[in-house]
N, C-alpha and C positions, 0 to 999 in steps of 0.2 A: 724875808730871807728865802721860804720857800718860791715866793714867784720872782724874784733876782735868779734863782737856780732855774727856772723853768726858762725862763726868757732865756739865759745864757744857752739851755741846751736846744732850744727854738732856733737860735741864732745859727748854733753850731750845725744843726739840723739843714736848716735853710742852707748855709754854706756850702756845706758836702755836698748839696741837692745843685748849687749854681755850677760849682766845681763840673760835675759829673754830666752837665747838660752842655758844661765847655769842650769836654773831652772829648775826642775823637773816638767813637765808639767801633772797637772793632770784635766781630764772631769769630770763636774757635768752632769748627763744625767739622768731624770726620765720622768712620765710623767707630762701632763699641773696640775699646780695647785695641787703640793704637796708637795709646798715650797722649792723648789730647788733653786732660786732665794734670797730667807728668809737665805738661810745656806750657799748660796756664801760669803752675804755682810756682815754676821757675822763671817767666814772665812779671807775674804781679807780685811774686814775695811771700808775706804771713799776713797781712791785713786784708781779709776778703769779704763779699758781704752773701753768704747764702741764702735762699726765699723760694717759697715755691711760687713758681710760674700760676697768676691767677687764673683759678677755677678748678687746677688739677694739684695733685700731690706730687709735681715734678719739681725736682729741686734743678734751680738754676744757680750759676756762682758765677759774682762779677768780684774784678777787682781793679783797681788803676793800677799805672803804671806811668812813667816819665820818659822821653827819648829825645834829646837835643831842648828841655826846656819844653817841649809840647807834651801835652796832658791825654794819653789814653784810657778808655775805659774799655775792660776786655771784659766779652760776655762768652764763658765755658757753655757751650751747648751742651741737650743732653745727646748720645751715642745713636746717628742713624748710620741707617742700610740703605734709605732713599727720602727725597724731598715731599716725595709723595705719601702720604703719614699710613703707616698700618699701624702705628702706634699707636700709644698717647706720648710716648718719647718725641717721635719723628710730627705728631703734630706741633709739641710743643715748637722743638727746633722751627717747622715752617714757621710759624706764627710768630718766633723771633724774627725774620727775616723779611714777613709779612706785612708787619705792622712797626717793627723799631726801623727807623732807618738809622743802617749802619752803614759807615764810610769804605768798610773792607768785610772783607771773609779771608781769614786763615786757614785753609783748606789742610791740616793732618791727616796725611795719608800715610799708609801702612806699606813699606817701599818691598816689601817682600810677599806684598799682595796686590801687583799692580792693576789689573782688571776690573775688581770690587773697589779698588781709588778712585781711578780713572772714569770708571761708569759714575758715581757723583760727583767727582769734578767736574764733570760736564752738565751735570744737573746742576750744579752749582753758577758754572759761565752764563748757561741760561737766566738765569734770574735778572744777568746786567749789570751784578754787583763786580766792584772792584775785587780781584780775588790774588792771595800768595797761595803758592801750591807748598806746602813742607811735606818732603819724605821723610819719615820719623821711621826711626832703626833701621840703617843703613846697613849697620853692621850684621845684623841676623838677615838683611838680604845676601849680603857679603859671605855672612858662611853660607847659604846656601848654594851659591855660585852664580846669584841674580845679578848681573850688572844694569844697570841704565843710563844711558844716554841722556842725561839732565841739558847738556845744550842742544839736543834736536827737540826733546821737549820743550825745553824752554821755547825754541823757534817754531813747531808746531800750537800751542797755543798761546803764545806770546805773554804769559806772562813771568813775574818770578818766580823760579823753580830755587826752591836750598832744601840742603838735607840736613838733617838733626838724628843726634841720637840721644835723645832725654834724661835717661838714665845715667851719662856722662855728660852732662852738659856742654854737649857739642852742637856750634853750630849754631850757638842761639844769638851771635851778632850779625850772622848774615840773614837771621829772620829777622831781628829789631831793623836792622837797615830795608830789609824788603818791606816793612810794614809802616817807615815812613813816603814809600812812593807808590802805593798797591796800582795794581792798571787791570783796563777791562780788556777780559780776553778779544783778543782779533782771530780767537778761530769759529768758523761758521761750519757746520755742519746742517743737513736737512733731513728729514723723513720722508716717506716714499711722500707721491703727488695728493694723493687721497687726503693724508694725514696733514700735509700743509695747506690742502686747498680747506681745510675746516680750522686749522690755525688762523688764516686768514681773515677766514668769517667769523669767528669768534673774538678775537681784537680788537676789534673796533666797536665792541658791545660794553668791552671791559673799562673803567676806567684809569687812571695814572693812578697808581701804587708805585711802592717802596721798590718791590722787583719787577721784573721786564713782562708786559702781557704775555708774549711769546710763551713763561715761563708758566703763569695761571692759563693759560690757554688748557697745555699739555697736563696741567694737573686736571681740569674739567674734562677733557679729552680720556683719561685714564678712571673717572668716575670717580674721584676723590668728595665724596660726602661731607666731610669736615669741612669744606667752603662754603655751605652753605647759609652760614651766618653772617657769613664777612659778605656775599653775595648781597643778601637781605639788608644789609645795612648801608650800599655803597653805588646797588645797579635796582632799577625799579622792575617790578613785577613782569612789565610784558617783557625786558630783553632778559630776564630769567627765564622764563617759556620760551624764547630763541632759542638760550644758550639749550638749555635743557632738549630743545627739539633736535639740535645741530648735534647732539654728543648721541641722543639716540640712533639718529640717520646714519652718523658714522659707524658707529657699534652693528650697526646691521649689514655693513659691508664686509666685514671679517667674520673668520667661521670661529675665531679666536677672541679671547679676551681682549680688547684692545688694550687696556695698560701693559698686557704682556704681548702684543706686538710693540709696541713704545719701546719698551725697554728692551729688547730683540735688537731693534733696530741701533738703538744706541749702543747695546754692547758689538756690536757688526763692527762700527765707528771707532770703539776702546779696540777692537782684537786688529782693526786696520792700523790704528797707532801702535801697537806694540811689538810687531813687526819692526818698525822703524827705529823704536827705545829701546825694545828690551833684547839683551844677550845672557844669555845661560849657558854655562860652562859646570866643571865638572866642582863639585864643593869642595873646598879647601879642608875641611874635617865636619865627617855626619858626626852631630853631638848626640846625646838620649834624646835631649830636646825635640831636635828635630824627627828620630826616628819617632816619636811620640805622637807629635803633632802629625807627619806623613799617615801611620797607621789609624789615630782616629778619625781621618777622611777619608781612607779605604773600602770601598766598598764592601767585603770581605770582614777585614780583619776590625773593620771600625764598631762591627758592633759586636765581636768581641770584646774589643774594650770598651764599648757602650756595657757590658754585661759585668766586666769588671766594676765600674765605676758602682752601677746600681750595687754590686754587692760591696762596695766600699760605703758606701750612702746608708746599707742597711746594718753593716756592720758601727758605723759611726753615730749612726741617728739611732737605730731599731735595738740595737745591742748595749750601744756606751751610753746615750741621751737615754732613751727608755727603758735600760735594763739597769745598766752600773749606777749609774749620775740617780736614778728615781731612786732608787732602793738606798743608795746611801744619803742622802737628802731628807725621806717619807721617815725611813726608820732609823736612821743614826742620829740625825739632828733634830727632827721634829719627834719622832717617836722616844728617845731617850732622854732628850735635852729642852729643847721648848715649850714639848705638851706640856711635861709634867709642873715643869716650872710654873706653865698658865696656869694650871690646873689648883696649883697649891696655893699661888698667888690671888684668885678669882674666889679661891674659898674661902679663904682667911677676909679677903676684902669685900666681896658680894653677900651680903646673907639673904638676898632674898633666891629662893630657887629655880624660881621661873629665868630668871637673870644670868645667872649662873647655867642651864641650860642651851641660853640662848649662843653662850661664849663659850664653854665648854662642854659642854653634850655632845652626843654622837655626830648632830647636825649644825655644830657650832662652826664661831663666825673663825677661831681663831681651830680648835680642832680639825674640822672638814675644812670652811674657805679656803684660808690661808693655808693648810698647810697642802691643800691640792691644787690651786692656784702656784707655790710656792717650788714642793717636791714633786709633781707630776708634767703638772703644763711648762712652765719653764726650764728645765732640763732638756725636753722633748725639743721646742721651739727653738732654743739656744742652738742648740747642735744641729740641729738643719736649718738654720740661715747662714751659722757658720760653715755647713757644708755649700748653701748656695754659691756663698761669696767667693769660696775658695773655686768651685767652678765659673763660676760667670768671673773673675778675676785673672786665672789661669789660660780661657780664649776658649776652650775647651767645649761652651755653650757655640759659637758661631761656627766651630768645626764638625759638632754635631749636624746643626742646619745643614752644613754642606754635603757630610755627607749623606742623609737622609733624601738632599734635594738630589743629588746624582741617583738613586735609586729610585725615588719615584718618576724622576722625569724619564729615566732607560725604562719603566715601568710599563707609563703611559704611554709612549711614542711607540712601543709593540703591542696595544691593543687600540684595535680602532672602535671599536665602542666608544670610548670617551670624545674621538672627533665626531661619530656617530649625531652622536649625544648632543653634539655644539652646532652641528649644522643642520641637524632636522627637527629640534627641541629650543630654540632659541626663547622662543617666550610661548610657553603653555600655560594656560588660565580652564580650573575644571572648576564646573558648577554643578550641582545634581538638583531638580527638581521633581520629586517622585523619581520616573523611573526616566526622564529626560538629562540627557545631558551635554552642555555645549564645551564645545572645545577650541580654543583660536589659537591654531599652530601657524606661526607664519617666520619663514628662514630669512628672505629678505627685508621685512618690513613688520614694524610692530602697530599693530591695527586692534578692533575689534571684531572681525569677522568671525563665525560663530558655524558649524554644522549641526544640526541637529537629528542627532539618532533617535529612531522612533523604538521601546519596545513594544511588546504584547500589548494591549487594553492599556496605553497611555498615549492618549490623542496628542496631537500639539496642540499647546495652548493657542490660543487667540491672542493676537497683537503681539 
């Protein structure tokens, strides 16, 4: 009986596995918090299958779905800012795209944040893959008084553009219809000469993947580390020392980061298209909402409410979690109600004493563990995830970023030390030998060259 049950659920196992290799695999990929997640489960329903992504603790969520009699399988990415992984989110997301070959990308963009869309949709085209563009919440661009031009987008990178608002399930048959004919974008864009001319030479080193060389090109080009295995696995040793040589030589030509000229460049590209899409007009009604959202990106006023928020954090966590929730927990339930109980219970039924102290004594399991594992540490922990969640849920994490990034960037751009720093300091190497020491500063080129300063009664070595 029991191996009839295993073989059936082998079978059913098997099934589901053939089913989902027939299906049409398509990525949901945008950034955090612009309801990508909201358009999955309206998408595939309540039967999903959630896992973490092998080797990290990232939870991935696939689930099918049906359209005309043809079988998809929709893979929820996790939440990036770029293709280029500073994460382990953003690597997972590549390494879907890397290594699954999917038929489409459902590109969820945030329609009231068109620049932060548009800059990965376009890291997206890049890849090669088939892609839909969805503007998710239309309407909160609407009250703000964003309009867009969805048919000169659309004719600008050619492919389908629909708008959705998730939270009313709007809008979700002109995605199911875009996501049975997805097309590769025909819009081409280039980077300066420098940067293409090492595109070039980097290409033809790489081999056929899932996504477009062009696209691992520009990741090698930006110094992305996390390729390094997929490299080792797929291109041999000496055209790794190319690649590796050709991303140093470029890197030596900017007084700047190159991944942050990369992505310079491309947002040039997002701010030339948005001229052409976007119109802004006066807002039909500022909600709290939105004066909320405005003021947390505020230079100014943002970290006043950054200042709020921590004293909301510490009143909720520091106050309620660690003061109210401990003490009523330590001493109402465990101190009144548990111990004693343990207590009366352990001695009626333990008679040896050593045993009896082990469980009930000062440093017992059920006294001390449990009840500060139970009253101290969970209360604490409880209320600040719940405070995390309510932040990173609320958007309120990515407006912080921004406005933090407005300040340091107005920061840096008025002290030239930091360009100082990039164009005369490119790669320093100090060694001390006694009182010898070499130094290989070099702006242009990254070498071994070596000066050596002599002090007092410390010869130069020999050889």
């Amino acid at each position: 009986m029991q191996t009839a049950r295993q073989g059936t659920e082998m079978h059913a196992h098997n099934h589901k596995t053939d089913e989902q290799e027939k299906s049409v695999k398509v990525c949901l990929v945008g950034n955090p918090n612009v309801g990508k997640s909201a358009i999955f489960g309206l998408l595939t329903g309540r039967y999903v299958t959630v896992s973490n992504y092998p080797g990290t603790t990232v939870e991935v969520t696939r689930g099918g779905m049906t359209i005309d009699k043809g079988s998809f399988l929709i893979v929820d990415t996790p939440g990036v800012n770029s293709i280029m992984p500073m994460s382990e989110d953003e690597k997972v997301t590549r390494d879907i795209l890397l290594d699954e070959k999917a038929s489409a990308v459902i590109h969820v963009a945030d329609a009231k944040n068109m620049k932060r869309s548009l800059s990965l949709t376009l890291q997206i085209i890049e890849t090669g893959l088939p892609v839909v563009l969805d503007l998710n919440m239309k309407d909160e661009a609407h009250s703000r008084g964003i309009g867009i031009n969805e048919a000169e987008l659309r004719k600008i990178l050619g492919i389908d553009t629909v708008s959705t608002i998730a939270v009313e399930k709007k809008g979700l048959g002109a995605l199911k219809k875009a996501m049975t004919t997805p097309k590769i974008s025909t819009f081409n864009f280039s980077y300066d000469n420098t940067i293409e001319e090492y595109i070039k030479k980097i290409e033809p080193l790489l081999p056929d993947a899932n996504i477009s060389k062009r696209s691992i090109s520009l990741m090698l080009l930006s110094g992305d580390e996390t390729l390094k295995n997929w490299l080792h696995k797929n291109i041999s040793p000496e055209n790794i020392r190319i690649i590796e040589s050709l991303r140093n030589n470029a890197a030596a030509l900017y007084p700047m980061p190159l991944s942050y000229v990369i992505n310079r460049q491309r947002l040039a590209v997002v701010d030339n298209m948005l001229l052409k899409i976007l119109t802004k007009s006066e807002s039909p009604a500022r909600g709290f909402s939105v004066i909320l959202s405005e003021a947390a990106t505020h230079p100014l006023m943002g970290f006043v409410y950054l200042l709020l928020v921590l004293y909301g954090l510490y009143l909720f966590v520091g106050k309620l979690g660690a003061g109210v929730l401990v003490d009523l927990i330590e001493d109402g339930v465990f101190g009144q109600y548990l111990n004693p109980w343990a207590e009366k219970i352990v001695t009626a039924v333990v008679p040896v004493k050593f045993i009896q102290e082990l469980i009930i004594g000062p440093y017992g399991v059920i006294t001390m563990a449990l009840t500060y594992a139970i009253a101290i540490i969970l209360p604490i922990t409880a209320t600040f995830f719940i405070a995390f969640a309510i932040l990173e849920d609320s958007g309120y994490l990515p407006r912080l970023a921004a406005m933090l990034n407005k300040i340091f960037t107005t920061y840096c751009a008025g002290h030239s030390v930091f360009d100082t720093a990039r164009r005369n300091l490119r790669h320093v190497r100090q060694t001390a030998y006694g009182g010898i020491y070499c130094v290989a500063v070099s702006n242009k080129r990254r070498d071994n060259t070596c000066r050596f300063s002599r002090g007092k009664n410390h010869p130069r070595p020999k050889g």
